[in-house]
N, C-alpha and C positions, 0 to 999 in steps of 0.2 A: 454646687460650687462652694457655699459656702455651708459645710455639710456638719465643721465642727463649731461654728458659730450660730449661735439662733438671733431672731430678730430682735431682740432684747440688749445683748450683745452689739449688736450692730450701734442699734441707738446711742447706747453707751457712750461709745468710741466718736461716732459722729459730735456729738456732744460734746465730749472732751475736746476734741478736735477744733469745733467752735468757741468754745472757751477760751484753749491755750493758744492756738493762733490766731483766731479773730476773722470775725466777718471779713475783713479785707483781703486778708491775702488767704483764704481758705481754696479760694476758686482756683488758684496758681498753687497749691499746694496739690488739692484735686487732679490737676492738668500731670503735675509731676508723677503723681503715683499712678495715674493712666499710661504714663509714656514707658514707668519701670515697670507694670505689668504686661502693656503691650510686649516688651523686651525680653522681659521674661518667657513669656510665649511663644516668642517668635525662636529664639533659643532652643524650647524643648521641642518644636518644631523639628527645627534644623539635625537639633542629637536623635530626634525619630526618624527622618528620614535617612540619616548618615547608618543609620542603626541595620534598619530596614534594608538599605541598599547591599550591607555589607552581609546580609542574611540571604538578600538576593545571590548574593557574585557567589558566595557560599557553596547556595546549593544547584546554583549554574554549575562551577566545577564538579560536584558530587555528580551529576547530569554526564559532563564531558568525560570523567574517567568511569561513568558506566557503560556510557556507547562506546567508550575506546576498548574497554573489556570485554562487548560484546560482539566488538570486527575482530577481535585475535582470538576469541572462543565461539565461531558461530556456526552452530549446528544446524542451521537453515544450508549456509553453503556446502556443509559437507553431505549433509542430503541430496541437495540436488546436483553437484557433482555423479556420487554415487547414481543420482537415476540417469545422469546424461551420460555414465559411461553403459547403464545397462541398455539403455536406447541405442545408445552407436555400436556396440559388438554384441548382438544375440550368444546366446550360451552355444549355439548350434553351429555360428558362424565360423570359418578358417581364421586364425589369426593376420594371417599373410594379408589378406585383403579380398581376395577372391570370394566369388558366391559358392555356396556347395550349388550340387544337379537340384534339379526340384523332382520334387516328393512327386509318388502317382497322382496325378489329376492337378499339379499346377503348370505355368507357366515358365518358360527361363524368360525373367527380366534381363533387358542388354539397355548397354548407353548408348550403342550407335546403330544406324540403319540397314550398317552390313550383316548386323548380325540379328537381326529380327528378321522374324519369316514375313515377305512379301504376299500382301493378298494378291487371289489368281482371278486372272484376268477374267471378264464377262467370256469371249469365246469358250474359253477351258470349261467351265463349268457348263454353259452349252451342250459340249462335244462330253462332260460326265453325265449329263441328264438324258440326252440321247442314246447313250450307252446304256444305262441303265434301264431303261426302256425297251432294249432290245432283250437283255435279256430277261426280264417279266414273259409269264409264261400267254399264252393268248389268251385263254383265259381270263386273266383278269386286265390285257386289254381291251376285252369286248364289253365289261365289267365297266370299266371305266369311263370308254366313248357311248354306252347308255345313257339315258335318263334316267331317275329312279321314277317311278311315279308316285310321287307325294302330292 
């Protein structure tokens, strides 16, 4: 605090102080220059905080016109545009809307239940296992209603 004065210095002044104004009113002189450094303080206080704040709001704005620069230039959205339109029209698909046929060994997917194949009934398959059976040779129906002996 007192970094250009040394303790010698001090004494000095103290000194003088009690000389030229006197033990009586030294204490009231004391009180006043406590109250103009108090003041003083509170002062450069006040000019650091105003200082500060205005350094804040600063680099708040610097802040708002980056994010605002980076919603009208954002290459996040334009990515994932691009992947949601390759997700919704495959390269293979009709523009129109329609599905193409499906390839050998898939399925046609449908939206509605008229146009999906209905599983067959328990009798039907019955009456194809029983058929199937007839014509096996006998042979290997005799084969079959065996045992093996293991």
């Amino acid at each position: 605090m007192f970094d250009f004065f040394s303790w010698s210095h001090i004494l000095v002044l103290l000194t003088a102080a009690l000389v030229i104004v006197g033990p009586k009113d030294l204490p009231r002189l004391m009180h006043m220059a406590g109250k103009w450094a108090g003041k003083a303080r509170g002062m450069a206080n006040e000019f650091r905080r105003s200082f500060d704040e205005m350094a804040r709001t600063t680099e708040l704005e610097e802040l708002r016109k980056e994010i605002e620069a980076l919603k009208r230039n954002n290459p996040v959205a334009d990515l994932e545009a691009e992947v949601a339109r390759s997700v919704e029209l495959p390269p293979d698909t009709p523009p129109d809307g329609e599905s193409p046929a499906p390839r050998s060994g898939e399925f046609a997917i449908t939206d509605s239940e008229a146009e999906a194949p209905r599983p067959e009934a328990p009798e039907a398959a019955q009456s194809e296992a029983t058929q199937s059976e007839a014509t096996q040779p006998e042979a290997t129906k005799s084969e079959a209603a065996e045992p093996s002996p293991l």
